[in-house]
C-alpha positions as CSV (number, residue, x, y, z in Angstrom):
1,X,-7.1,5.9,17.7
2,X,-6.3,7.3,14.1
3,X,-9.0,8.6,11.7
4,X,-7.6,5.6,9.6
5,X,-8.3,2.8,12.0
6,X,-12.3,4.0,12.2
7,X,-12.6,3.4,8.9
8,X,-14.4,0.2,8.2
9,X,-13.3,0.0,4.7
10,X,-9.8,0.4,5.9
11,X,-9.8,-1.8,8.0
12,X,-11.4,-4.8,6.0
13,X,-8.5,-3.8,3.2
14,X,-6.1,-4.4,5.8
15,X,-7.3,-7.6,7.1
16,X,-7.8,-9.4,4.2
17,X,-4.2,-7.8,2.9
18,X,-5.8,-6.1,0.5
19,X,-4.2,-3.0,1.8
20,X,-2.7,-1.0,-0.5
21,X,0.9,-0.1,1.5
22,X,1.8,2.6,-1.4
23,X,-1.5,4.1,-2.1
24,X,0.6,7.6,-1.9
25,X,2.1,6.2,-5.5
26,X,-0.8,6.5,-7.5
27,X,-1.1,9.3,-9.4
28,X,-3.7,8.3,-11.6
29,X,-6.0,11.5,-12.4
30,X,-9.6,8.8,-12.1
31,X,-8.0,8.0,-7.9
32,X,-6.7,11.4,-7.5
33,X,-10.3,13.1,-8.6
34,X,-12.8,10.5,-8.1
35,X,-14.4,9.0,-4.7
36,X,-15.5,6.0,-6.1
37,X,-11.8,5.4,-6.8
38,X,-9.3,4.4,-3.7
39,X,-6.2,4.1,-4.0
40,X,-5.9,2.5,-0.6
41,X,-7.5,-1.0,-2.2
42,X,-4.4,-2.6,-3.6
43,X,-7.2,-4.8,-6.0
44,X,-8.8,-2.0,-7.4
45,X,-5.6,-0.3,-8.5
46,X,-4.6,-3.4,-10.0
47,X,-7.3,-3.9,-11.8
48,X,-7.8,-0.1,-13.4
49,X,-4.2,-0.7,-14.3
50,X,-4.5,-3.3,-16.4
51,X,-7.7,-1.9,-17.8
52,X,-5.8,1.2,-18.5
53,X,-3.9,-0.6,-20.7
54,X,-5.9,-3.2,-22.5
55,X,-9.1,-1.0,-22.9
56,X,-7.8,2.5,-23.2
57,X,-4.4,1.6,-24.8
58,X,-2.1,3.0,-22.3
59,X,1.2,2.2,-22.5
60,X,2.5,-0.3,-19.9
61,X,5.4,1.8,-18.8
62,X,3.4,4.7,-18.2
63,X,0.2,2.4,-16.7
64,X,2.8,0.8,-13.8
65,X,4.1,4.6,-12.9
66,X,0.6,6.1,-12.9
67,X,-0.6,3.4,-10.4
68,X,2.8,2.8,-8.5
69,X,3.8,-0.3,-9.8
70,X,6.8,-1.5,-11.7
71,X,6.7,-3.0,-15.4
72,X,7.4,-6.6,-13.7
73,X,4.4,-6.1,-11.0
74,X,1.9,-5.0,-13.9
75,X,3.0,-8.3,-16.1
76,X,2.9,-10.4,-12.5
77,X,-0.9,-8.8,-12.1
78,X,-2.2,-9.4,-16.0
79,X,-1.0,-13.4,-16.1
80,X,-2.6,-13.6,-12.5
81,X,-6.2,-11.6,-14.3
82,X,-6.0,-14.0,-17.4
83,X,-5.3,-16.9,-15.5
84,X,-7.9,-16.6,-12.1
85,X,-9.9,-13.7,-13.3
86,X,-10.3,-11.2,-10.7
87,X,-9.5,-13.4,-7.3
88,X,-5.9,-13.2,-8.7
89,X,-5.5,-9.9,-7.7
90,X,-6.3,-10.7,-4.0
91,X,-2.8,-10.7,-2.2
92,X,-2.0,-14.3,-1.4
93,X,-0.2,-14.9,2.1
94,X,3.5,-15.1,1.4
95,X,5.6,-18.3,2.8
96,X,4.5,-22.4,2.9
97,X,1.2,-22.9,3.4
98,X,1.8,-26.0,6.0
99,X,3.9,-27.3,7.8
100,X,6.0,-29.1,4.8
101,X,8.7,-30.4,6.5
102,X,6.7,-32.6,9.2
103,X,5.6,-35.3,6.4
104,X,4.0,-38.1,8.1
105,X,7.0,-40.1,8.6
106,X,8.5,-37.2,10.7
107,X,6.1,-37.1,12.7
108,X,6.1,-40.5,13.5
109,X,9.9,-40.4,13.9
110,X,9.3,-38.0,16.5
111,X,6.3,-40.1,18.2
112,X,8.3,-42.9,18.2
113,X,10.9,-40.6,20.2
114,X,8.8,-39.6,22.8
115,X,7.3,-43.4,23.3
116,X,11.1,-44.6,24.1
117,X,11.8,-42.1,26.5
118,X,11.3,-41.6,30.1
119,X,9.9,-38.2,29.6
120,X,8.8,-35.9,27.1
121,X,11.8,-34.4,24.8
122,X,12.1,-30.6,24.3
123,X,11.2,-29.7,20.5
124,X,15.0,-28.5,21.0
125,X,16.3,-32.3,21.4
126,X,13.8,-33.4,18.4
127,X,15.1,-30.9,16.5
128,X,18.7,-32.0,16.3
129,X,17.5,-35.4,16.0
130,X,15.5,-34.7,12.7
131,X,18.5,-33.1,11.4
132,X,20.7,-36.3,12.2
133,X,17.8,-38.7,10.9
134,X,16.2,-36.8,8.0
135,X,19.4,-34.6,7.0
136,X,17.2,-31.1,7.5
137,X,16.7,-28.3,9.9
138,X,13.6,-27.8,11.5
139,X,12.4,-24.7,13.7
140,X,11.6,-26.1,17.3
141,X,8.9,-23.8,17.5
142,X,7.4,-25.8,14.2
143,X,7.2,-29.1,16.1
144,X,6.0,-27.5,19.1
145,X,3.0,-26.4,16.8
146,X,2.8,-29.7,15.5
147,X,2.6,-31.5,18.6
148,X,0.1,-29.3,19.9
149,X,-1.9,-29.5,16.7
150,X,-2.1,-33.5,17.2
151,X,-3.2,-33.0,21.0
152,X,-5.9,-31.2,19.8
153,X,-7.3,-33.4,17.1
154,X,-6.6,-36.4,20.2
155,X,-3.3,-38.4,18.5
């Protein structure tokens, strides 16, 4: 077990994705002299980066290289701060957040598929007729989720 993984703190930054993947890119003096600064939590080093510049006057260019960022990810951070205060920092999962595709009338397309046959279809043969039906691709593997996810709630 690494020294790393034994860390608590680490650990939480990791699980909530607050882990900061290029914490060796910081080369602010405050995280390279300072405990109470840690250049392993991605929100922290955010945050004294854009403080860097608004309250000390640092130059954006020089700010984004200090902390490892780029010009782009410090003006992606600062309309995040101004617009959700602090909480925009916090990495957001990447990718949909549901399962956009199966709308409601999908998934009673594909109900209404299973009812008229003999037995079950594979999410494979649902699949192809989504794509015929609604004129998209779907995953199988996302209407195998789907279908499990309505087992569970009992429709």
């Amino acid at each position: 077990m690494s020294k790393e993984s034994q860390d608590p703190k680490y650990e939480t930054l990791r699980q909530y994705g607050a882990l900061n993947a290029a914490a060796e890119a910081v080369h602010d003096q405050h995280f390279l002299s300072h405990e109470f600064f840690d250049s392993r939590d991605l929100v922290q080093v955010k945050y004294e980066m854009l403080r860097r510049v608004r309250m000390d006057g640092a130059s954006v260019s020089q700010a984004a290289r200090d902390f490892g960022f780029s010009r782009t990810a410090f003006y992606q951070a600062l309309a995040l701060l101004e617009e959700q205060g602090l909480p925009g920092l916090i990495p957001k999962r990447p990718g949909p957040k549901g399962a956009h595709k199966l709308s409601d009338a999908v998934l009673e397309f594909i109900e209404q598929q299973q009812q008229g046959a003999d037995k079950p279809l594979r999410p494979k043969a649902l699949a192809e007729m989504i794509g015929k039906q609604f004129g998209f691709s779907i995953h199988p593997r996302s209407i195998e989720r789907a279908l499990a996810k309505r087992r569970k709630k009992g429709l």
